[in-house]
C-alpha positions as a printed Julia matrix, in Angstrom:
377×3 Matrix{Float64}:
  90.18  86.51   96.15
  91.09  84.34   99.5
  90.01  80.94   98.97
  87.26  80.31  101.96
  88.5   78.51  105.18
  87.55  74.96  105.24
  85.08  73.54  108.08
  86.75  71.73  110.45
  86.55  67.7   111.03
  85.24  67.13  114.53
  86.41  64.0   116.29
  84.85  62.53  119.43
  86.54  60.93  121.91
  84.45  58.79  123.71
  84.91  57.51  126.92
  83.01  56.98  130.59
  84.84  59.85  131.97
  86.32  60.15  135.85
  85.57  62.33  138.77
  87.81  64.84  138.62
  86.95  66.32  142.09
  85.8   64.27  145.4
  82.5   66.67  145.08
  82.05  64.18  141.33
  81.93  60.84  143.23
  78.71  60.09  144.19
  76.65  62.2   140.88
  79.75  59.16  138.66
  78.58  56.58  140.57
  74.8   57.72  140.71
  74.87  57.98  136.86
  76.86  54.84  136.68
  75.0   52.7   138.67
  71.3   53.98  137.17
  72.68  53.26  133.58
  70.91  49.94  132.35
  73.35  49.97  129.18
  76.31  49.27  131.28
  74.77  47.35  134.36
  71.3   45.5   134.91
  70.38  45.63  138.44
  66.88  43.86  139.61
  64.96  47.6   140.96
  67.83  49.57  139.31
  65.92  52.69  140.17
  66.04  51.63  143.99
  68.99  49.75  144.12
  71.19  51.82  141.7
  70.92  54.91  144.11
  71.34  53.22  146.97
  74.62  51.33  145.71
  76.0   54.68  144.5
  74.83  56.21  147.72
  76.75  53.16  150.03
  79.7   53.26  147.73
  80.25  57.11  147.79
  82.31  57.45  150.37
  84.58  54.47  149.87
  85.2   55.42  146.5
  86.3   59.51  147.37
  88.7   57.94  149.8
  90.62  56.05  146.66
  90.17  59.38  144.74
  91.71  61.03  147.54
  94.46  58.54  147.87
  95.75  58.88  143.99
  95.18  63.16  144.34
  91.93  64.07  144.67
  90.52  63.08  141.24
  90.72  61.18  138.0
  93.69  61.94  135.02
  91.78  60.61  132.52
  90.49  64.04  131.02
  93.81  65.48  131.06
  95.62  62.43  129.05
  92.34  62.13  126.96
  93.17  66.36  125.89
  96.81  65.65  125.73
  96.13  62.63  123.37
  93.65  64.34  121.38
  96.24  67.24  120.63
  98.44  64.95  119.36
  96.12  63.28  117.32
  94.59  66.42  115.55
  98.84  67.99  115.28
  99.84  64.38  113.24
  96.06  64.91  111.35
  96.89  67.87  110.28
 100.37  67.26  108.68
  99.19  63.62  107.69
  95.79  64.77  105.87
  95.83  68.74  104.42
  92.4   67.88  102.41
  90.68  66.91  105.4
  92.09  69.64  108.26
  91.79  71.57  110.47
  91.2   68.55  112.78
  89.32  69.36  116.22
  89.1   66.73  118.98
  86.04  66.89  121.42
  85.64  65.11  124.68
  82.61  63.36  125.22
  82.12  61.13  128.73
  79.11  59.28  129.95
  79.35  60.38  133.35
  80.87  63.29  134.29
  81.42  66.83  132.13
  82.23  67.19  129.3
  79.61  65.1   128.26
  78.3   64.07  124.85
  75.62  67.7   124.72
  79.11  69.57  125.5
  81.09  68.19  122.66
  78.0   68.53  120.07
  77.62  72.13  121.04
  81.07  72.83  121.1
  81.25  71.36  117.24
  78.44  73.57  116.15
  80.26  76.33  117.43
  83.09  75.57  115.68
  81.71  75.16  112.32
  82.13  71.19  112.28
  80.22  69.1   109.56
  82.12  66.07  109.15
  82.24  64.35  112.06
  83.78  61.14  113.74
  82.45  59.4   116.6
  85.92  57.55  117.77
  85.69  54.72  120.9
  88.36  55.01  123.63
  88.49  51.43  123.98
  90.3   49.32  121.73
  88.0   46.51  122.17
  84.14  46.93  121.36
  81.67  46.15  124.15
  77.9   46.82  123.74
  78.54  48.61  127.48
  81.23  51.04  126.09
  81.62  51.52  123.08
  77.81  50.8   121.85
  76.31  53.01  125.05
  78.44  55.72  124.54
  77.33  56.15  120.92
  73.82  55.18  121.81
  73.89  58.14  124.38
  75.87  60.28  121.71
  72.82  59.88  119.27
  70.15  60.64  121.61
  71.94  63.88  123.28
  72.24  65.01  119.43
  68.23  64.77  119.96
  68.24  66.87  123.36
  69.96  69.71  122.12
  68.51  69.54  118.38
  71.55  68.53  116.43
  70.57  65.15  115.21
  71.09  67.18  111.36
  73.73  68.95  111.44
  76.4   66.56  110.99
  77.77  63.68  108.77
  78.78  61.07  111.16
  81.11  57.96  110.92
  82.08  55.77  113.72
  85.73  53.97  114.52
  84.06  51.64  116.41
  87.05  49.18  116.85
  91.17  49.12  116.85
  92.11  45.67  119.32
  94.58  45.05  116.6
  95.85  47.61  114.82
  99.63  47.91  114.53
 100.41  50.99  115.67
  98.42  49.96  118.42
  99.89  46.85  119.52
 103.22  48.17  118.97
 102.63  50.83  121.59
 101.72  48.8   123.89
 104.3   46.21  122.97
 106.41  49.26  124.22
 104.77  49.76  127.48
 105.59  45.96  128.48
 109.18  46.7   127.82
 109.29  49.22  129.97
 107.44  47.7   132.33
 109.93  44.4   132.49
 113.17  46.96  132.13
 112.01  47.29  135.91
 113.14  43.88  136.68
 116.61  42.75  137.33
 118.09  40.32  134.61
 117.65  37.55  136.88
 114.02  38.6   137.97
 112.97  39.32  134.35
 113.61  36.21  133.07
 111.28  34.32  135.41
 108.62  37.23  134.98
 105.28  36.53  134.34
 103.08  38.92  132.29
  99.55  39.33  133.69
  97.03  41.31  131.4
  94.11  42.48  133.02
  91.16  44.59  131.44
  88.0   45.57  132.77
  85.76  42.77  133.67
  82.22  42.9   132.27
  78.79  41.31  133.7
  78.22  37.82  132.63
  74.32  38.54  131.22
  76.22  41.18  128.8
  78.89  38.7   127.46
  75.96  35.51  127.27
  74.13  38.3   124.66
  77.59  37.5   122.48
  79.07  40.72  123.25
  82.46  40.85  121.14
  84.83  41.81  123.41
  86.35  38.84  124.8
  87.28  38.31  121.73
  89.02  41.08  120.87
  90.79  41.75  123.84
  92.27  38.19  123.84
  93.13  39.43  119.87
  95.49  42.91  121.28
  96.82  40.29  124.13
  97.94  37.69  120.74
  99.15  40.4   119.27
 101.49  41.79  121.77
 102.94  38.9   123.0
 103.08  37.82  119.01
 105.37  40.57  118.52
 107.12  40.29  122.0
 107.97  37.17  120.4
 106.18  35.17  123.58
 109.26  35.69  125.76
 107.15  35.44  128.48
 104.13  33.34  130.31
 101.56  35.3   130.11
  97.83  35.21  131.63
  94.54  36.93  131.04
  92.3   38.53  133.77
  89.52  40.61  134.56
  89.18  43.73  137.11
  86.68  46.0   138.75
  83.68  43.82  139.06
  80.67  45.55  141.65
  77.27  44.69  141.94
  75.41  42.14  142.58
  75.29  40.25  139.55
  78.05  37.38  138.12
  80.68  38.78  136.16
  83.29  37.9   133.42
  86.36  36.02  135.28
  89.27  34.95  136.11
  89.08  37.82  138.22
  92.67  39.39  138.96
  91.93  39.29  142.51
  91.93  35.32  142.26
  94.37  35.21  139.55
  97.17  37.02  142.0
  96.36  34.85  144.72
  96.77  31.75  142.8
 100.12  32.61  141.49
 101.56  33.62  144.91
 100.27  29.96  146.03
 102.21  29.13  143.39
 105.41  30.64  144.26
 105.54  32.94  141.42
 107.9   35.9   142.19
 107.84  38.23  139.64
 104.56  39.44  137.89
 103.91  42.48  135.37
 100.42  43.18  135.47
  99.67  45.03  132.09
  96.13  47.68  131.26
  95.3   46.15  127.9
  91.99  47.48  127.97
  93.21  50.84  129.45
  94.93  53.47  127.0
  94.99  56.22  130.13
  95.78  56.35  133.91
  92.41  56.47  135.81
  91.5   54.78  139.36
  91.68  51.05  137.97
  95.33  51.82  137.44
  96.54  54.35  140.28
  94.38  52.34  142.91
  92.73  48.97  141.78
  95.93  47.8   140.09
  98.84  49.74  141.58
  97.33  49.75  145.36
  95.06  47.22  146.01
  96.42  44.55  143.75
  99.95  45.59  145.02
  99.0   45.14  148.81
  97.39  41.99  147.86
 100.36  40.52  145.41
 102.41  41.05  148.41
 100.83  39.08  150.74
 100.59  36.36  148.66
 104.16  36.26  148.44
 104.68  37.71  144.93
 108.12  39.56  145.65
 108.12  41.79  142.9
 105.04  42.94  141.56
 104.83  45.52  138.79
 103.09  47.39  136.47
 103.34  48.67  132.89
 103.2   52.13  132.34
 100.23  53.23  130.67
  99.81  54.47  127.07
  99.05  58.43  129.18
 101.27  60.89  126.55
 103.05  58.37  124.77
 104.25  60.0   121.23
 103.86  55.99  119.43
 100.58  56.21  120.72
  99.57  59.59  119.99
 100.62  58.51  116.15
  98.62  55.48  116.49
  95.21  57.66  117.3
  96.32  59.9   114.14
  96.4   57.1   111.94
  93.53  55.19  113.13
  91.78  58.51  112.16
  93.77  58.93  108.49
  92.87  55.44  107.37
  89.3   55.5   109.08
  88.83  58.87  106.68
  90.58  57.46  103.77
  88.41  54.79  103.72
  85.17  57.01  103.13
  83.12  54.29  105.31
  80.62  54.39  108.03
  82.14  52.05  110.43
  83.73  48.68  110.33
  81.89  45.8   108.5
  81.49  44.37  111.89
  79.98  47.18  114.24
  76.07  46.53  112.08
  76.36  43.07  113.61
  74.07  43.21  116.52
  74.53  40.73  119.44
  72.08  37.23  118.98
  70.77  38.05  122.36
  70.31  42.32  121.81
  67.35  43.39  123.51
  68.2   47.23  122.72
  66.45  47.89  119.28
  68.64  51.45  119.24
  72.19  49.47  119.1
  74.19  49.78  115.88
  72.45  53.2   115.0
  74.69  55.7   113.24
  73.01  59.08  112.67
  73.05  60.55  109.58
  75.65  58.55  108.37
  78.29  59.71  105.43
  78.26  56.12  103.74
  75.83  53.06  103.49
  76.26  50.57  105.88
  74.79  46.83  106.7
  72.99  46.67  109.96
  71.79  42.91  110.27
  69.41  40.78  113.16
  66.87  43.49  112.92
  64.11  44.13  110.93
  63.35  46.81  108.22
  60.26  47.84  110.6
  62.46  47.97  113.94
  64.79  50.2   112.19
  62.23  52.88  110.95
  61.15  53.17  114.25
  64.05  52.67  116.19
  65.21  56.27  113.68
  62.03  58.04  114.77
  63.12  57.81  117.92
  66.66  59.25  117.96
């Protein structure tokens, strides 16, 4: 008698997602700029549309400029592959492993992964950020938003959830990126490289968000100490922010202002570096490799570069696999941190993990909040 095929372990790969058609624009931004968990706009139901609405147009034309739409579902797929190939050879007791994409604003969405999972027989299932470092506006809204569609489409039972929640640090990690900067500074000559300055940017995040004690700061300042730690700090380096919009203040030094500082400066050579970004998308194409290249010039930087990024890198691929293997090995629900709500959280849903397959401390909320904050997803 044939032993009976094992259910599949479903992992989600979490991310906002990226046009991948003109005709996506303005429903991204619409979604985008309506969604309270990312951005808080005063009227957001007025003035989200009508940003979305006045940036439509702008934005299709950078879409247009780096091929029509995003890459960001394509690496996300090709990365996933990887992962769940390494999985499988890595962990036997726990395969077949199944990736499943799940954006915020643009398909596949969270209801398309869950459905796709039932489909495909999936109990155990892991809920796995995109982002290295945690933010309440990524990571935290995108499982937010993966608990209640579990709701819409009436799967909040049918799996056992755990969450990677966090990986700023982890040495597979930091050594792929460590990579990445290599290549990037092969691209100077020896003369050139020697003076070159390494500029990290990630994406910036509204002030009112980080005030609440949002962790991620932190941790990206943690992967940039770690990659110049084992680049052996050959280089200055510098940390700045990107893709601010909206009318509200917003985490800084901006690169923007960064860039034109350093050309005032008479800094030459600069490699800007995606620490926040493990996948080409329009901050990289455009925003860094377009806009920030235009403007580096003018300020006089001569030789302005940047880092490839992680897209189907094999050292990252087996970094994703065993981020997954020890995640799993560990049996837990998440990291001892992710329960930790921010001192300022106003959102009585953050920290949630539905029907989770271990125990976990959740902490700054109270036994009462939590029953009902349950009822509701």
């Amino acid at each position: 008698m044939s032993a009976s095929p094992q259910s599949p372990t479903g992992i989600v790969m979490m991310n906002l997602g990226g046009p991948k058609t003109l005709d996506e624009v303005g429903p991204f931004l619409l979604k985008l700029f309506e969604d309270r968990e990312i951005i808080q706009l005063p009227a957001q139901r007025v003035l989200g549309p009508y940003l979305a609405r006045r940036r439509t147009k702008s934005v299709q034309q950078k879409y247009d400029e780096i091929g029509g739409g995003s890459p960001i579902l394509a690496w996300t797929e090709e990365q996933g592959r990887g992962m769940c190939e390494r999985l499988d050879r890595l962990s036997p007791a726990t395969a077949p492993h199944r990736f499943y994409v799940a954006f915020r604003y643009v398909a596949p969405f969270s209801e398309d992964a869950l459905r796709a999972m039932k489909r495909d027989g999936v109990r155990r299932a892991v809920a796995f950020t995109q982002y290295p470092q945690f933010s309440c506006s990524t990571t935290g809204s995108s499982l937010n938003e993966l608990w209640r569609a579990a709701k819409r489409v009436g799967l909040q039972r049918d799996f056992d959830w755990s969450v990677i929640d966090r990986w700023p640090t982890h040495p597979r990690f930091i050594e792929a990126m460590a990579e990445t900067v290599e290549a990037g500074l092969a691209g100077f000559s020896d003369a050139d490289r020697e003076d070159a300055l390494i500029l990290f940017s990630a994406h910036s995040l509204p002030l009112g968000v980080i005030n609440r004690g949002d962790a991620y700061p932190a941790e990206v300042g943690a992967s940039v100490h770690e990659v110049m730690k084992r680049l052996g700090y050959r280089h200055e380096y510098l940390l700045s922010y990107q893709s601010d919009v909206g009318p509200v203040p917003w985490l800084g030094p901006s690169t923007e202002t960064v860039l034109e500082e350093l050309g005032k400066k008479k800094r030459r050579n600069v490699l800007v570096v995606g620490i926040a970004f493990t996948s080409d998308h329009i901050e990289t194409l455009h925003e860094l490799d377009i806009e920030y290249g235009e403007l580096a010039r003018h300020a006089g930087i001569a030789n302005f570069r940047r880092a490839p990024a992680l897209n189907g890198s094999p050292l990252f691929q087996d970094a994703l696999a065993e981020i997954v293997l020890e995640h799993l090995g560990r049996g837990e629900a998440c990291s001892p941190q992710y329960g930790l709500r921010c001192p300022g959280c106003v959102n009585p849903q953050c920290r949630n993990i539905l029907n989770p397959v271990a125990p976990y401390r959740r902490t700054n909320v109270s036994p009462a909040a939590t029953r009902a904050e349950f009822q509701k997803v």
